[in-house]
C-alpha positions in Angstrom: 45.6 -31.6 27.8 42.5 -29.8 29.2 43.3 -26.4 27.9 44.1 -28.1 24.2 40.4 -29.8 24.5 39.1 -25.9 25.7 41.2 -24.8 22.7 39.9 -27.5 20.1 36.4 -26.7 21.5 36.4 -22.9 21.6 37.7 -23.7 17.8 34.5 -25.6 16.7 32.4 -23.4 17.9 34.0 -20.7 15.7 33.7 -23.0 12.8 30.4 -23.2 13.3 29.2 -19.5 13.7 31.3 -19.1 10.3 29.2 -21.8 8.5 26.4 -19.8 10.2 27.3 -16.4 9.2 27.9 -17.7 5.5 24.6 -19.1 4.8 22.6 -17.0 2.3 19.1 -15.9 2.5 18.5 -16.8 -1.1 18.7 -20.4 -0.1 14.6 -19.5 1.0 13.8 -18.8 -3.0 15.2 -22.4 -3.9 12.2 -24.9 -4.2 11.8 -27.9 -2.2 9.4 -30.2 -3.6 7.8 -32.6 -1.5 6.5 -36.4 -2.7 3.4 -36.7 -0.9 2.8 -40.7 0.0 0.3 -41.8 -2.3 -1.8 -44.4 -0.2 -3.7 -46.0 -3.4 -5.7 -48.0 -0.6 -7.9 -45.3 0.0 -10.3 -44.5 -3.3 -11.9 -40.9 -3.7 -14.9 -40.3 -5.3 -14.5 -37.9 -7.9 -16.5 -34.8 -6.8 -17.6 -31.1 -9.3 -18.1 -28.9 -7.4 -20.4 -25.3 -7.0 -19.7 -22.5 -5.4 -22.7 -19.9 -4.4 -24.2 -16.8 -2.3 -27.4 -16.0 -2.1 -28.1 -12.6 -2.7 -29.3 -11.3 0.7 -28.1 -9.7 4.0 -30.1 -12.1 6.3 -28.5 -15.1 7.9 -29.5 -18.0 5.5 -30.7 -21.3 8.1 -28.2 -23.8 6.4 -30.1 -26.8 7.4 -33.5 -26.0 6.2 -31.4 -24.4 3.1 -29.3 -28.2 2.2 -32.2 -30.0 2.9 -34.4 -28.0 0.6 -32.0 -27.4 -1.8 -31.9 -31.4 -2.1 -35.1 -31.8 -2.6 -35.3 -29.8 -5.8 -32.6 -30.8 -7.1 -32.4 -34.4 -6.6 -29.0 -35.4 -7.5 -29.0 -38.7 -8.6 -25.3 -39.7 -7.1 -25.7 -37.0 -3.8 -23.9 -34.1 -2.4 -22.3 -32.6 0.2 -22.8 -29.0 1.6 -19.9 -26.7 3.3 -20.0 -23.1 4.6 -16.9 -22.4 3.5 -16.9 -18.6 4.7 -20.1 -16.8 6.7 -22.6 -17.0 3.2 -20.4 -18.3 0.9 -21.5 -22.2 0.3 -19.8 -24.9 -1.6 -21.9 -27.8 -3.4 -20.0 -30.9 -4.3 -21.8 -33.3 -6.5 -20.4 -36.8 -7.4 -21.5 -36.6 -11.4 -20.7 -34.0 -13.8 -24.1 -34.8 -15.1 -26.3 -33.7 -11.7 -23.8 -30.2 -12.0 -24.5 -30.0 -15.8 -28.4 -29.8 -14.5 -28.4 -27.6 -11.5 -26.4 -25.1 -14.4 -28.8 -25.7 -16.7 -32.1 -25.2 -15.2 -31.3 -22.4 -12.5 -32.4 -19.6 -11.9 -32.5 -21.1 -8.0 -33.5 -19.6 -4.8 -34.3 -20.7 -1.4 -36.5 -18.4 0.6 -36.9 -16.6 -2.2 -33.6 -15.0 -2.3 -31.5 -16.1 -5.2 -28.6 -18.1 -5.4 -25.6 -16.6 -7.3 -23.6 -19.6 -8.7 -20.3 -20.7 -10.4 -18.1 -23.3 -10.9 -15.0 -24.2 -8.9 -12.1 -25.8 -10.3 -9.9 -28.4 -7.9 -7.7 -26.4 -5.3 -9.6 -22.8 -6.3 -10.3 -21.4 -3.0 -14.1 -20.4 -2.9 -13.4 -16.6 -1.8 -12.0 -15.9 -5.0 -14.6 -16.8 -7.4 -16.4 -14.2 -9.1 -20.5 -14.7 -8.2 -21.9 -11.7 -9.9 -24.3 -13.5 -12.8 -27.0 -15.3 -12.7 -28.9 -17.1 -15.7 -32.3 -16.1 -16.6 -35.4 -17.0 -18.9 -36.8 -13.8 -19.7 -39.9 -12.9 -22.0 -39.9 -10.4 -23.8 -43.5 -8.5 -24.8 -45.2 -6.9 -27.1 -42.8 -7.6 -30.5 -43.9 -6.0 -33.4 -45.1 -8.6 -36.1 -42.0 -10.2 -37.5 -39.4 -9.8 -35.1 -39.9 -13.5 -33.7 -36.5 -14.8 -34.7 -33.4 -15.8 -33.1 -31.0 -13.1 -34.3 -33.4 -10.5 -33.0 -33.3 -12.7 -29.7 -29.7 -12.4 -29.5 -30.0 -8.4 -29.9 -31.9 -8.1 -27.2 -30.4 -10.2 -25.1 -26.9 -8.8 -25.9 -28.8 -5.6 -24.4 -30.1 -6.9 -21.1 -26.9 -9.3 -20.6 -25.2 -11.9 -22.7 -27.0 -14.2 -24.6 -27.2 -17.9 -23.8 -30.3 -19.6 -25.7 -33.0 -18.8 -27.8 -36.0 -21.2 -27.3 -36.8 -23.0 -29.7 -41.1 -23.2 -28.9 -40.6 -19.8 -30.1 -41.0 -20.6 -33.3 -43.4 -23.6 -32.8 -46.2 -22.1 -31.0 -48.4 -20.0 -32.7 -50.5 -18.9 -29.7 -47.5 -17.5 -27.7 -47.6 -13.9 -27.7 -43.8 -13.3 -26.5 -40.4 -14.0 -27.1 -38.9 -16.7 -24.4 -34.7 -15.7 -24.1 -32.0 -17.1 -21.9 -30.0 -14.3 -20.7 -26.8 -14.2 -18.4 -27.7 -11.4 -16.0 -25.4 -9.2 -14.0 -26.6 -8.6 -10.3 -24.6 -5.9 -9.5 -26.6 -3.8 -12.6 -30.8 -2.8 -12.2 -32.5 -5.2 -13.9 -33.5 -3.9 -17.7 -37.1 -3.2 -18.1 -37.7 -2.1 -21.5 -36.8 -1.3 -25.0 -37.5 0.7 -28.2 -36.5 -1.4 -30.9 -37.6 -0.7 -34.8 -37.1 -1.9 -38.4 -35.1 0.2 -40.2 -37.4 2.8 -42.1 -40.3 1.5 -39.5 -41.7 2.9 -36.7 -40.5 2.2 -33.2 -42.0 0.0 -30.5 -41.5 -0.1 -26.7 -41.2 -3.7 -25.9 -41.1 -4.8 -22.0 -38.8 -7.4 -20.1 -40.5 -9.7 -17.8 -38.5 -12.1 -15.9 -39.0 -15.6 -14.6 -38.3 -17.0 -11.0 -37.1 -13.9 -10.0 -36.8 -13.9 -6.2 -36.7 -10.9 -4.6 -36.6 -7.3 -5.7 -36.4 -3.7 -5.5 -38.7 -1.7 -7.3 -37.1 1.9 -6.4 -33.3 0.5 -7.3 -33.9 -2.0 -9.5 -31.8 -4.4 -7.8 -32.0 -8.2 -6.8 -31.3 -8.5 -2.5 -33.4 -7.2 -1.1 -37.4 -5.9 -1.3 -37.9 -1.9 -1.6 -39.1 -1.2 1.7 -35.3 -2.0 2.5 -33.7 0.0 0.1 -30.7 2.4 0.7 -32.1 5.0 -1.3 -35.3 4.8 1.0 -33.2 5.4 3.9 -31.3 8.2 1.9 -34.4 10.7 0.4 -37.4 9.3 2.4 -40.0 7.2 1.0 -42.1 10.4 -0.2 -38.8 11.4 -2.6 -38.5 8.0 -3.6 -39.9 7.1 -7.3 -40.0 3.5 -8.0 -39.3 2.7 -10.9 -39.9 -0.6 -11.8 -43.6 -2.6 -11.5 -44.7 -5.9 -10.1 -45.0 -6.8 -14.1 -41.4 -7.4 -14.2 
């Protein structure tokens, strides 16, 4: 009876390395979907969210940063503050109207180094969104007579960046002596300084680029970041070789 029981034994265990053996891998590539308990006790908030950088190799102090950052911008329904990677900051806001602000009034900077920003949509993981623009009001100098209107505007923002707004006090005030342009700038590209623009059969005018809140800058690479006595190129050639290029006027 004891050697039948060995035998009956010794015969499931074969049974079961067989079912073993004849599982199939693809069995892994069949989806199994998961109903997550949905505990309706426990309201959320609804929450838009920024993500941002500031454009700067120095260690940003994140406390001095949210609190100041709070103060100018004053949401009216609050918002919370993560570090979700070394420099790389999401904002959560609790109204689509305090994000529609922050969006529409930036540039922003703290310390003076700007603050790259961009939208994140619901499960987007921060590291992946691009943060390589920033919006800008720029004024743009010494127009010849006539070239005060919006579809020259759009020209020359198309030029610098991509157009987002033409103001409209443009028009309205006859005292200004520049156009004022919303532009969507790159940061990875030197900042434009100028442009020769004419009428067609006219002569040709230089007219200059000067832009608002801009944080800091280099003038030997033309690039947001950092301040030209910490350029690379100054490093490279030596500040006697070095030719800088673009003016405190900008």
């Amino acid at each position: 009876m004891a050697e039948q029981n060995q035998h009956v034994n010794d015969g499931n265990r074969i049974n079961d390395t067989l079912n073993v053996e004849n599982l199939s891998l693809n069995d892994e590539e069949d989806e199994l979907e998961i109903v997550l308990d949905d505990d309706s006790s426990q309201v959320q908030k609804p929450s838009y969210c920024l993500v941002g950088k500031f454009l700067t190799n120095r260690p940003i102090r994140v406390k001095m940063m949210i609190d100041k950052m709070g103060d100018i911008w004053q949401p009216g329904k609050g918002m919370d503050v993560e570090e979700a990677h070394p420099g790389l900051f999401v904002f959560r806001f609790f109204h689509q109207l305090d994000v529609q602000h922050i969006l529409k009034q930036g540039p922003w900077s703290f310390d003076n180094h700007m603050l790259v920003l961009n939208t994140l949509a619901e499960d987007e993981d921060p590291r992946e969104v691009q943060l390589v623009k920033v919006p800008f009001w720029i004024q743009v100098h010494n127009l010849p007579v006539g070239f005060m209107s919006q579809k020259v505007g759009k020209n020359i923002a198309d030029y610098i960046g991509e157009y987002l707004e033409y103001d409209e006090k443009n028009d309205n005030l006859s005292w200004r002596k520049y156009m004022r342009i919303r532009v969507l700038v790159d940061v990875r590209l030197p900042l434009k300084r100028t442009k020769k623009i004419k009428k067609p059969g006219g002569e040709s005018r230089i007219v200059q680029f000067k832009y608002e809140r801009l944080g800091t800058f280099c003038y030997v690479c033309g690039l947001m970041g950092h301040s030209d006595s910490r350029c690379p190129k100054l490093f490279e050639l030596g500040d006697s070789e070095v030719k800088r290029e673009w003016s405190p006027e900008l």
